[in-house]
C-alpha positions in Angstrom: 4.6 0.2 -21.4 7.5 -1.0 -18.9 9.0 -4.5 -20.0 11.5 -4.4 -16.8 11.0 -7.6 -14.7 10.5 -7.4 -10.7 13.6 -6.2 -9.2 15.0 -3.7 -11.8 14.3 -0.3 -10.7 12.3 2.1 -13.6 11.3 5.5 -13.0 10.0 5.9 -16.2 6.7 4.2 -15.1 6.3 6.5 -11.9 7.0 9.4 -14.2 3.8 8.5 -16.4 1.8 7.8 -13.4 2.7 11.6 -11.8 1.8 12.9 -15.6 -2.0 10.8 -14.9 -1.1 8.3 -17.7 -1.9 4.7 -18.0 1.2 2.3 -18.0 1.5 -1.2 -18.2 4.4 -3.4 -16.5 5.5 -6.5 -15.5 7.0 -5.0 -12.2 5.3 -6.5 -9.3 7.1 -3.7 -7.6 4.8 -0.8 -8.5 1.8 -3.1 -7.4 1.5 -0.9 -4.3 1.7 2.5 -6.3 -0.7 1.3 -8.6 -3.1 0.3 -6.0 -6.9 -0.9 -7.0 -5.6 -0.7 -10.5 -2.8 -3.2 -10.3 -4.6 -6.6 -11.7 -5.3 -4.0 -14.9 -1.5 -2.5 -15.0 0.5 -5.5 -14.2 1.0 -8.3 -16.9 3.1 -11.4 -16.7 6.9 -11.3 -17.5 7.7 -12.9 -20.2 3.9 -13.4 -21.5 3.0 -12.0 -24.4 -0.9 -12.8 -24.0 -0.7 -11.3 -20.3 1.0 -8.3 -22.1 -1.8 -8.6 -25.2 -5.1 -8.9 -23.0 -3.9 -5.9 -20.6 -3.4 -3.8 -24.0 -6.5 -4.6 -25.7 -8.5 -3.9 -21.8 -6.6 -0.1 -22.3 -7.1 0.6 -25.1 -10.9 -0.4 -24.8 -11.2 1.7 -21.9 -13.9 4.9 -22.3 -12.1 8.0 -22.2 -13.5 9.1 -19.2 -12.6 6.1 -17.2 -9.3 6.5 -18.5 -9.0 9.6 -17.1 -10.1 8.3 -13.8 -7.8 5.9 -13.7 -5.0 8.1 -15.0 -6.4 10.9 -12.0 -6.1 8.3 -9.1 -2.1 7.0 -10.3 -1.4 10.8 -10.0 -2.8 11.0 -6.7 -0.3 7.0 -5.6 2.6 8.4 -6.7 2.1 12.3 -5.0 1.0 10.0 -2.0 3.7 7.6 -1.7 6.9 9.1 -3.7 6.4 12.8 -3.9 9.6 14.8 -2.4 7.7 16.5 0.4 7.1 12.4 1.3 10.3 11.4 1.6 11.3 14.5 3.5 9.1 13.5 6.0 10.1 10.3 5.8 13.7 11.0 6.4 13.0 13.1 9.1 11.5 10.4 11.4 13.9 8.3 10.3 17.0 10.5 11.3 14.8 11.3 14.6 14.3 7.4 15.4 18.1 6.9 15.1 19.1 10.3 16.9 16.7 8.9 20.0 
């Protein structure tokens, strides 16, 4: 669980995600990372029912959709912040100033 609003910067949450773990977090900026699963993952800063209901949906999750869900945050964050991404990244971006 990630209690950092929007804005603030938390690896912590993209570390659980790359380890195929549920997290929950009020930062609208892993919405993309967390994909399908976002309305689920994301609760409302500051709201402790938006926080409460997202817990109690987790933790009444079957195992084995759990582990879905958990398998398919693995496979956002290798997609959009593994190194071998931003390597490429950086690489067309040095290429589009050089040219």
């Amino acid at each position: 669980m990630n209690l950092t609003p929007t804005g603030f910067g938390d690896k912590v949450v993209w570390e659980a995600m790359a380890c195929g773990r549920l997290c929950l977090t009020a930062n609208e900026g892993f919405r993309e990372t967390m994909g399908e699963y976002a309305g689920t993952l994301l609760f409302q800063y500051g709201d402790a029912e938006s926080l409460a209901e997202r817990l109690q949906r987790l933790l009444s999750l079957p195992s084995d959709e759990a582990q879905r869900i958990g398998a398919y945050l693995r496979e956002r964050v290798i997609a959009f912040h593994s190194l071998s991404n931003l390597a490429e990244k950086l690489v067309k971006l040095f290429y589009d100033l050089i040219w």
